[in-house]
Structures are given as C-alpha cells and as structure tokens.
C-alpha positions as CSV (number, residue, x, y, z in Angstrom):
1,X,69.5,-31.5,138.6
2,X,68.9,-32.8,135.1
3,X,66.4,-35.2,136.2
4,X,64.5,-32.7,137.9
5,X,64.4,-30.0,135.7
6,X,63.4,-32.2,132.3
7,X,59.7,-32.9,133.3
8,X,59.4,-29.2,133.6
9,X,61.6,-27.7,130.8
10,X,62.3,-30.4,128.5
11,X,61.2,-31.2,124.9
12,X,58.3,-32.8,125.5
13,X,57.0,-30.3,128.0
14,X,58.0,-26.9,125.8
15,X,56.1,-28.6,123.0
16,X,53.0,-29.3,125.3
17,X,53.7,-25.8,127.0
18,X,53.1,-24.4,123.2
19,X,49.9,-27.1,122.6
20,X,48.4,-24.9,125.9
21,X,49.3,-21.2,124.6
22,X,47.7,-22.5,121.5
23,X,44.6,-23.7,123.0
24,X,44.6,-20.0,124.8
25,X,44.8,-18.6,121.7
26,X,42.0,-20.3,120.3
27,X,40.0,-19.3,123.5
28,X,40.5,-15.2,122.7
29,X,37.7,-15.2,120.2
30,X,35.3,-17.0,122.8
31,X,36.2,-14.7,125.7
32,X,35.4,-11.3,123.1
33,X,31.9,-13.0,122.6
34,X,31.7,-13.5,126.1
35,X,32.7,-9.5,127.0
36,X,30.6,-8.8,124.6
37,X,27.0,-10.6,126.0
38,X,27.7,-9.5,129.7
39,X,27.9,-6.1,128.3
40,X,24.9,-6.1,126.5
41,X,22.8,-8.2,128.8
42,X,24.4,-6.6,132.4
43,X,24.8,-2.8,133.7
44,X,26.6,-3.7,136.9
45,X,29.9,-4.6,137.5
46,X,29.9,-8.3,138.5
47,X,33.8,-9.0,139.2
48,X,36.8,-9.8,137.5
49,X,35.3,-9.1,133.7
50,X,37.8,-11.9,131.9
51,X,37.3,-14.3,133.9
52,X,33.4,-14.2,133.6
53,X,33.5,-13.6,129.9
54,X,36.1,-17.1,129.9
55,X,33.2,-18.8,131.6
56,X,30.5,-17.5,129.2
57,X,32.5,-18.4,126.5
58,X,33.6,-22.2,127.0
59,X,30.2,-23.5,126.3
60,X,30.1,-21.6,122.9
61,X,33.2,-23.3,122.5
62,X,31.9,-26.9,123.1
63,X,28.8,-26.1,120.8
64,X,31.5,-24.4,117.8
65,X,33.1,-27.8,118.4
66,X,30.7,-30.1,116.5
67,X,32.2,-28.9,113.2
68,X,33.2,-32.1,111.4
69,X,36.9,-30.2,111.1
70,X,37.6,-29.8,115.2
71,X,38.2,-32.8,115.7
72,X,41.0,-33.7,112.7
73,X,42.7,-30.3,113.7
74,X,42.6,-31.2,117.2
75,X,43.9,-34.8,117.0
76,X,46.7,-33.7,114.4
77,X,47.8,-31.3,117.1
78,X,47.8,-33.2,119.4
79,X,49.9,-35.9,117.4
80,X,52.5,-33.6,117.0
81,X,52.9,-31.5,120.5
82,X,51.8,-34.1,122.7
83,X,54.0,-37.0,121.6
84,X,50.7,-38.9,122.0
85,X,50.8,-42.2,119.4
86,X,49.2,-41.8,116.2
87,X,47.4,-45.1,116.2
88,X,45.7,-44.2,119.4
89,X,44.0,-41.0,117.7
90,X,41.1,-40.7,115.3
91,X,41.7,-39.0,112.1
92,X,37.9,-38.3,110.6
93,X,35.6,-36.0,111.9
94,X,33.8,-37.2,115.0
95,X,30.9,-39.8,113.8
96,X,28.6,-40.8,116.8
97,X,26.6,-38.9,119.2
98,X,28.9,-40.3,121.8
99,X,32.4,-39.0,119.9
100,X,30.9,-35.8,119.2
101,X,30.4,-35.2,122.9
102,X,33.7,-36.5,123.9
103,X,35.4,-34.0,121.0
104,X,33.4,-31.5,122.3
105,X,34.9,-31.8,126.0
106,X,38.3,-31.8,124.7
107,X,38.0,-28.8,123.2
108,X,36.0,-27.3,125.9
109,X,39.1,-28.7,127.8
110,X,41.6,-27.9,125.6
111,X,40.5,-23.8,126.1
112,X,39.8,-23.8,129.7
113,X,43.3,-25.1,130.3
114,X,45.1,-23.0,127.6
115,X,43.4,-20.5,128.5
116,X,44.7,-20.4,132.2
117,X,48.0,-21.2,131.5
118,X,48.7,-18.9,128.8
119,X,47.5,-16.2,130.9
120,X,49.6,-17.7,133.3
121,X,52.0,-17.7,131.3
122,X,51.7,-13.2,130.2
123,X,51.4,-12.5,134.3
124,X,54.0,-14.7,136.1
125,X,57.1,-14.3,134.2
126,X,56.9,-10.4,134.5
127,X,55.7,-10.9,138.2
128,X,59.0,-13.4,139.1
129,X,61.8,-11.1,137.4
130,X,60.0,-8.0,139.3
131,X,60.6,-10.7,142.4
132,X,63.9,-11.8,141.5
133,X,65.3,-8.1,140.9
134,X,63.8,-6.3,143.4
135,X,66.2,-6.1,146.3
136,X,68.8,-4.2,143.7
137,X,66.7,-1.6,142.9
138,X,65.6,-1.3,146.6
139,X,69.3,-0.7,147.5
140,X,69.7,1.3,144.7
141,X,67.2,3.4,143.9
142,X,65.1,2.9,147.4
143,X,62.1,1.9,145.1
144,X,59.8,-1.2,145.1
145,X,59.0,-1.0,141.3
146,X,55.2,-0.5,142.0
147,X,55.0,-3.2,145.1
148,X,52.9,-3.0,147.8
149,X,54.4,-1.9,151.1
150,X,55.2,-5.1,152.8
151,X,57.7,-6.1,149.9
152,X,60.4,-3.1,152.3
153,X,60.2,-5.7,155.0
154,X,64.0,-6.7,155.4
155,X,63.2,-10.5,155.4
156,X,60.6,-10.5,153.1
157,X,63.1,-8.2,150.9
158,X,66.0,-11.0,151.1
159,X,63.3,-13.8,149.9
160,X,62.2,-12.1,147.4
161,X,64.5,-14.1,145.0
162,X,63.7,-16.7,146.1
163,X,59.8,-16.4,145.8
164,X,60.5,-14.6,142.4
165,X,62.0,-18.3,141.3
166,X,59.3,-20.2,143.1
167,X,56.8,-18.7,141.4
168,X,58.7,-19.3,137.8
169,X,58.8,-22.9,138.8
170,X,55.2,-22.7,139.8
171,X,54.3,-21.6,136.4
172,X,56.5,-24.1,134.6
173,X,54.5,-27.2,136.9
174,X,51.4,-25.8,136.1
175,X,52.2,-25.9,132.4
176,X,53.8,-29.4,132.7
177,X,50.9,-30.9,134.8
178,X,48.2,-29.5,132.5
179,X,49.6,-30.6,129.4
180,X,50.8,-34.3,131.1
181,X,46.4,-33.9,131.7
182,X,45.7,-33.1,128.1
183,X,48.5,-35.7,126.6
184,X,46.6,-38.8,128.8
185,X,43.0,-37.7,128.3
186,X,43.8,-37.2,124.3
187,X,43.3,-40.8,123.4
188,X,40.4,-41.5,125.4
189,X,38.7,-38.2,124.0
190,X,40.2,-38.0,120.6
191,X,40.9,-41.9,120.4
192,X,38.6,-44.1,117.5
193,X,35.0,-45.1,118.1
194,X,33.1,-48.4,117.5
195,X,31.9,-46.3,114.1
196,X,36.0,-45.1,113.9
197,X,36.9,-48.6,114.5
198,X,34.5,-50.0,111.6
199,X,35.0,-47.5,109.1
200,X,38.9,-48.2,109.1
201,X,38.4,-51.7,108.9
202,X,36.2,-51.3,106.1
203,X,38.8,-49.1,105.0
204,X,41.3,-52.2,104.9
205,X,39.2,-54.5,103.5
206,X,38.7,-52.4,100.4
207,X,42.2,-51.5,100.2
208,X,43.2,-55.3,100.5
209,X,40.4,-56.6,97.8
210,X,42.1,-54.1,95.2
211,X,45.0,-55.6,96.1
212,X,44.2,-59.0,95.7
213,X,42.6,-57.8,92.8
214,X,45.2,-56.5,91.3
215,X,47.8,-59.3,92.1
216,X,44.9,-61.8,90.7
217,X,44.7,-60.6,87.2
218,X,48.4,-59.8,87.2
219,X,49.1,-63.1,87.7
220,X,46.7,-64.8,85.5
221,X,47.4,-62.7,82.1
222,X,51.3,-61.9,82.6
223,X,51.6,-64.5,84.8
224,X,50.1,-66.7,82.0
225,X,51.8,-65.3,79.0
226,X,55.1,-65.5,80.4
227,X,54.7,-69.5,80.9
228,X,54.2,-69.7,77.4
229,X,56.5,-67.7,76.4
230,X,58.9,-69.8,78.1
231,X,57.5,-73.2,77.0
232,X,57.5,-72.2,73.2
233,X,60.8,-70.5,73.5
234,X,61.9,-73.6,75.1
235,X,60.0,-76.2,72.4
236,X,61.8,-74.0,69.4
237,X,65.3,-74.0,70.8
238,X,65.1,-77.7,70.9
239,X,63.6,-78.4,67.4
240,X,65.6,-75.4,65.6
241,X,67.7,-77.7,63.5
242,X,65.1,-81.0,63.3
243,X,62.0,-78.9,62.3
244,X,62.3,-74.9,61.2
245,X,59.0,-74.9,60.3
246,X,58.0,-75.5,63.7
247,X,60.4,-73.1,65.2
248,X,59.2,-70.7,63.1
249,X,56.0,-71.0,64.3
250,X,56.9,-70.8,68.3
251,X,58.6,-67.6,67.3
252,X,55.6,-66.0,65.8
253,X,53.5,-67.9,68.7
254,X,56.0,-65.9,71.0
255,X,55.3,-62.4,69.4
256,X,51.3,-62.8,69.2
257,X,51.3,-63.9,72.8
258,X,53.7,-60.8,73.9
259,X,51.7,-58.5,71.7
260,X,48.0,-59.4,73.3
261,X,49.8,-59.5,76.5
262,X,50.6,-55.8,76.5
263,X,46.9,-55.1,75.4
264,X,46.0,-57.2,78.5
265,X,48.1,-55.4,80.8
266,X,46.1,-52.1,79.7
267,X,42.7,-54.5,79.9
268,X,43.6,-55.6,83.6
269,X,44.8,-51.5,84.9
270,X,41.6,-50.1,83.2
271,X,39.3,-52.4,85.3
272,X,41.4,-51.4,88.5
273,X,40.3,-48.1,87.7
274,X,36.7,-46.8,87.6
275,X,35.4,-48.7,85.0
276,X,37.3,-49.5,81.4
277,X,39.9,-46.6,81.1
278,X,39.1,-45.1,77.8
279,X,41.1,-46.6,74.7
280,X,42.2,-49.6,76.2
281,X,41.6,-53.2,74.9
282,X,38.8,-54.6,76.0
283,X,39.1,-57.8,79.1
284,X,39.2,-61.2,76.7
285,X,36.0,-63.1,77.2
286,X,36.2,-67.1,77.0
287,X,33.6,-66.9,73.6
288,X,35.7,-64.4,71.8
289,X,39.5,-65.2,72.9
290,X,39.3,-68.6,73.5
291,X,40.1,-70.1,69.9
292,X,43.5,-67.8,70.3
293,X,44.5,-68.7,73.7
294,X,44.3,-72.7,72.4
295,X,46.2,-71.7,69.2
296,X,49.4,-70.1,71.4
297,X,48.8,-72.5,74.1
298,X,49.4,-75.4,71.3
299,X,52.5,-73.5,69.9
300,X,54.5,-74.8,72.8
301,X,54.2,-78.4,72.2
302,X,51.6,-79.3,74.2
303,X,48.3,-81.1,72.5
304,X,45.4,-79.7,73.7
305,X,42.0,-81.3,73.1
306,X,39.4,-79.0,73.4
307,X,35.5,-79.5,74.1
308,X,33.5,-76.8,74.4
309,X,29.2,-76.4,74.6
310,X,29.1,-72.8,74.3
311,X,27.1,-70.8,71.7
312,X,28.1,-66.7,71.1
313,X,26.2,-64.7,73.5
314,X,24.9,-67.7,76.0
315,X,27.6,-66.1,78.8
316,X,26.8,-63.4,80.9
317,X,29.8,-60.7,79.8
318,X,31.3,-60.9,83.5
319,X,30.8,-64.6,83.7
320,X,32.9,-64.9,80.2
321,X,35.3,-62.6,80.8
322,X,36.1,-64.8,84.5
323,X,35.8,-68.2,82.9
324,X,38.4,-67.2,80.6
325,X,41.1,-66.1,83.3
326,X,40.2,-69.5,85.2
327,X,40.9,-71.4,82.0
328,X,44.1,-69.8,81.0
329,X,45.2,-70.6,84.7
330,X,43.8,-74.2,84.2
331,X,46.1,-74.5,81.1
332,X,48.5,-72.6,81.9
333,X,49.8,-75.0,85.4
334,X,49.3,-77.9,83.4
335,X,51.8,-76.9,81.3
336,X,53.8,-75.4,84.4
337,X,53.2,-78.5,86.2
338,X,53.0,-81.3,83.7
339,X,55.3,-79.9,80.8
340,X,55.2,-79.1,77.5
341,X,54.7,-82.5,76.1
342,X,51.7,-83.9,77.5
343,X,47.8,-84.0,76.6
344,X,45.6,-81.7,78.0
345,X,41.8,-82.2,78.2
346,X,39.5,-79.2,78.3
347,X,35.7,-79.2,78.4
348,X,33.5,-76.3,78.7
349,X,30.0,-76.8,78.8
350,X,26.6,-75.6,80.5
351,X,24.7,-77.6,82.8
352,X,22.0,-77.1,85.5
353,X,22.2,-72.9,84.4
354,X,26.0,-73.6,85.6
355,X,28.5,-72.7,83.5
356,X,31.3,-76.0,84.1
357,X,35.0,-76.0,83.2
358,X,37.1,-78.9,84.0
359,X,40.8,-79.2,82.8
360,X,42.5,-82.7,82.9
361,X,46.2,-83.8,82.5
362,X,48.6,-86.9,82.9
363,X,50.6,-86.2,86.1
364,X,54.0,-88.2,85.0
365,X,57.1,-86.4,85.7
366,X,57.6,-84.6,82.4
367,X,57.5,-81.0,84.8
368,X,61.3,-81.8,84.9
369,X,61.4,-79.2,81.6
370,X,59.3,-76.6,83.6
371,X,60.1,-76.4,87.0
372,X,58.7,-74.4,90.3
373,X,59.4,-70.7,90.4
374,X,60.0,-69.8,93.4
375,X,57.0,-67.7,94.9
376,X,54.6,-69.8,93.0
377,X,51.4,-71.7,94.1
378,X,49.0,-68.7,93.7
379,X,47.0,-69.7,91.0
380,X,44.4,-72.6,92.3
381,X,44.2,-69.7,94.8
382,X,43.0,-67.3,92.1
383,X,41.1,-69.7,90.8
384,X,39.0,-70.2,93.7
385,X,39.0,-66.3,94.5
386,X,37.1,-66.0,91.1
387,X,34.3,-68.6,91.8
388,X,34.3,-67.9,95.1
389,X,33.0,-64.3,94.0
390,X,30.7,-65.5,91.4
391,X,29.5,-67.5,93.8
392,X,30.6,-70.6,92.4
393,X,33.1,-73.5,93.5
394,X,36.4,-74.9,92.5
395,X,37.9,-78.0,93.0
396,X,41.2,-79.2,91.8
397,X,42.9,-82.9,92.8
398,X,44.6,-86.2,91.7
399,X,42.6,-89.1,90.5
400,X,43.9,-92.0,88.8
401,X,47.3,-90.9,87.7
402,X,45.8,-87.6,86.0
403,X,45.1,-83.8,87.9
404,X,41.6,-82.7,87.5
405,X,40.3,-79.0,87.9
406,X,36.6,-78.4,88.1
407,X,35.2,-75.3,88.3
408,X,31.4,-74.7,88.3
409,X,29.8,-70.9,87.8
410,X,26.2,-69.8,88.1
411,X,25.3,-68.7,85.1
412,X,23.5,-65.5,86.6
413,X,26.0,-64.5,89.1
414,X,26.3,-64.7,92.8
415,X,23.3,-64.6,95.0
C-alpha cells in the first residue's frame, strides 16, 4: 500500500504538486489578458471563456519569457521542487537563440500544465467529497446536494464512493504524471548550452589563474622570507658563542627580512585585487630591491657572488618586478637545497632584448642542515609559471657537479 501510494502522495510528488499550482498561479495574469482581448476583439460567445482566454494567453507567455530573469527563477525552482540535480541546470539568463527558445517552451510548458492541474486541483477535490458523501445525505435528507438526476439511481448511488475516490486518485496521477513530465524535460530545457557550457569554463579558468596566482606569490615572498629566516636563525644559533658579532647580525638580518616581508604580504594582496590597493607597499622590482635581498640572503651564511648588467630604468616595471620573484626563488632553493654554506653564482644581464638570469650552485650534500618540507617542490614550478606568462622560458638542471637555473625574458613582454 506504501509502495503504491508514494509516487502519488509522497515528498517528491507534494513538492512537484506545489511546482504545478505555482506554474498556475503564474498563468492567472496571462489568462486576465486573454479575457480581456476576446472581449474587446469578439461580441459572440465562443465557448467555455477560460479556457480560450488560457489559449490566448500561453503565447504571451512564451514571448514575456525572453526576460534574461525567467530562466534563473525557473531553473531555481525547479532545483528545489523538482529534486532535479543542480549541475544539470543552467543558472544565467538564457544566452543563444537556441536556449532562449527552449526557456521559452518551458515556461510556455510550465503554465499550460499548472495551469490545468491547479484548476484541477479547485474542481476535483470539492467534486470527490460531494461523491464520497453523497449517499448519507440521500438517506438523510433525500437530497442530491445539487446532482443531476441520475446520481438517485440505487447502483450508481452505492458507487458513488467509490467514484468520489477514483476521481481524487485521478487528480493526484494527473499531478504526479505532469510534474514526473516537467522534472525530465527540466534539464533538457533548462539544462547549459554550448555558450552555458563556455562561459562556466571560462568561469573556472579565471577562478583557478587567481588561484595559482595567489599561491605563486605567496610562495615566492613568504615562502622565501621564511627560508631565510630559518637559515640565519639557524647560522646564529651555531656561532652565538664563537662570533657575536655575527649573531648579531643574523638577528637584525632576521627582523629586516620579517619587517619587508609583512610589507610584501600587503604588496602581493593589493595586486590580487583591482590594481595596487591604496597605501600598500609597492611589489619590489629586481633594480630597486635587489641590493637588499643579496644583503639578507648573505646574513645566513651563504656567499653569494653577484653579477649583474642592469642600468636603473632599462626593465620594463612588470618585467622587474617578475625577475625579482624568479631570483629570490633561484636563491632562495639554493639555499633550501644546497645549504647555508655553499657559493652561489648569480648573473643578470641583457642580451638579444632578453632579459637573462641564471643562478648556479655546488650540488654536494651540505642540504643535510636544510631539509625538504614536506609539500615542497613548487617553486621551479612558479618559476616557469612566470616566464611562461612573459612569454619567456626556464630551464633548470645538473651539469657538472653544480645546479644551473636559466631563465630568459623578453624584454617587451609576451607576444
């Protein structure tokens, strides 16, 4: 009995039940328009006056539905009294000619049906319980509550019940059926077009660049300063007896690198925003920040020998401000990598309107003192991410007992 009765009065069909009496609600204004032209434009009576008006109404309801906000209200309602899947449902306003016309025959749809069964839906219930009770009041009161003559039959008067419940069920199949309709025609109506389709994954795409954005400078500034940190905290513990003077130095090293690093943080946040957020620190640029980042980078222990061809103002501003993150990477997983003891070669020079950076280092096994942290390996990735985008290249390797990183930029930018 259960099994029978929950397609027809279960959750799932009282909530698409409600989806139809809404649609029927919606139709009301359509069918008032319609009452109203086949009273102005006719003098006769041509039938059943609802039930043209419906018909005259249901195309102005496909042409109302072109509005860019039908088809978002109808999908959402449908999300929630259908039980159809979310991910099989556009959310946007219709795009093509093609969706346009299939939103419009869902809501042409939509009415027709809720229309019908919410009038259904005011005529049949009264009409079964007249049914159903009718043989008391006959007995009683030797009235048929308004029915025609044949209803004080004897047999028809003892199956009267029963066709009072038959047509409640009726009523309750023809709300099931038509919303069962509606709830598999919703994603082939309503579903995402080939535009849909392209505009979420463009969407995604954005979303993810910011992302890897995001996780890109993140990683090469905090990332960065919190590797030195840890090598020149590391190289002052060690010589804090032997040489104060140089622990001293680490220390301060340690306190310049966390203060720029918190002006770096803002830098990196304001350019995930639209544009430099007002009163943050500007990005560092390789011309103007680069004789600092050697300075802390050599307060860890490491010795750095640095080359470089530049002249102030010879880098584009969003060329410098890359180059800069791709060397602090460079030098910052050769210290990761290497250790804090070894010699570092830098060289930065122009060549060919190519800005090149290459970053050499013994590979030995000193990284004993700075091992792997666990979720590493990102940054030859962001390195590559950056050149790749400048339309530039990146290569990194062992040669020879040393690891070599080569970057090369355009100067003017990716074709």
């Amino acid at each position: 009995m259960r099994a029978f009765a929950r397609p027809l009065f279960g959750r799932r069909a009282r909530r698409r039940w409600i989806h139809l009496i809404l649609g029927g609600a919606l139709a009301m204004p359509y069918v008032l328009v319609g009452e109203l032209v086949l009273g102005q434009s006719t003098d006769a009576v041509l039938g059943p006056m609802p039930l043209y008006a419906f018909a005259v109404g249901l195309p102005l309801a496909a042409v109302t539905s072109l509005f860019p906000l039908t088809r978002p209200l109808e999908a959402g309602a449908v999300r929630w009294l259908c039980d159809v899947d979310a991910d099989r449902l556009a959310y946007g306003p219709a795009r093509g000619r093609r969706e346009k016309g299939r939103a419009a025959l869902w809501f042409t749809l939509h009415l027709g049906l809720g229309g019908i069964v919410a009038g259904m839906t005011l005529a049949v219930p009264p009409l079964g319980a007249l049914l159903i009770v009718l043989p008391f009041f006959v007995v009683l009161g030797d009235s048929r509550l308004g029915l025609p003559e044949v209803f004080g039959e004897p047999w028809l008067l003892a199956l009267s019940p029963f066709l009072g419940v038959a047509v409640l069920l009726t009523l309750a199949s023809c709300a099931a059926g038509s919303g069962a309709l509606l709830a598999r025609w919703a994603p082939a109506l309503l579903g995402p077009g080939p535009e849909d389709r392209l505009a979420a994954a463009e969407a995604r795409a954005a979303d993810l660049a910011v992302r890897n954005r995001l996780a890109r400078e993140l990683h090469d500034s905090v990332g960065h300063a919190l590797s030195a940190v840890m090598l020149q905290a590391s190289a002052a513990r060690r010589v804090l007896d032997a040489d104060p003077g140089f622990a001293r130095e680490a220390l301060a090293a340690i306190e310049d690198t966390t203060r720029r690093t918190v002006g770096e943080l803002d830098a990196v946040l304001g350019v995930l925003r639209d544009g430099d957020a007002p009163g943050t620190a500007p990005a560092p640029t390789l011309e103007s920040d680069l004789d600092g980042l050697l300075r802390r980078t050599r307060a860890g222990g490491p010795r750095v020998t640095a080359t470089v061809a530049t002249g102030p103002g010879t880098l584009p501003p969003l060329v410098s401000r890359e180059a800069y993150r791709i060397v602090q990477e460079g030098l910052s997983n050769a210290l990761r990598h290497a250790g804090d003891q070894v010699a570092v070669d830098l060289r930065v020079e122009i060549a060919d309107d190519h800005l090149e950076i290459t970053v050499t280092n013994p590979l030995g096994d000193a990284g004993a003192s700075a091992p792997a942290r666990p979720g590493g390996g990102h940054g030859l990735r962001g390195i590559a991410d950056r050149a790749r985008l400048l339309g530039g290249t990146a290569r990194a390797g062992a040669a020879g007992g040393r690891w070599r990183l080569h970057v090369r930029l355009p100067m003017k930018g990716p074709a």
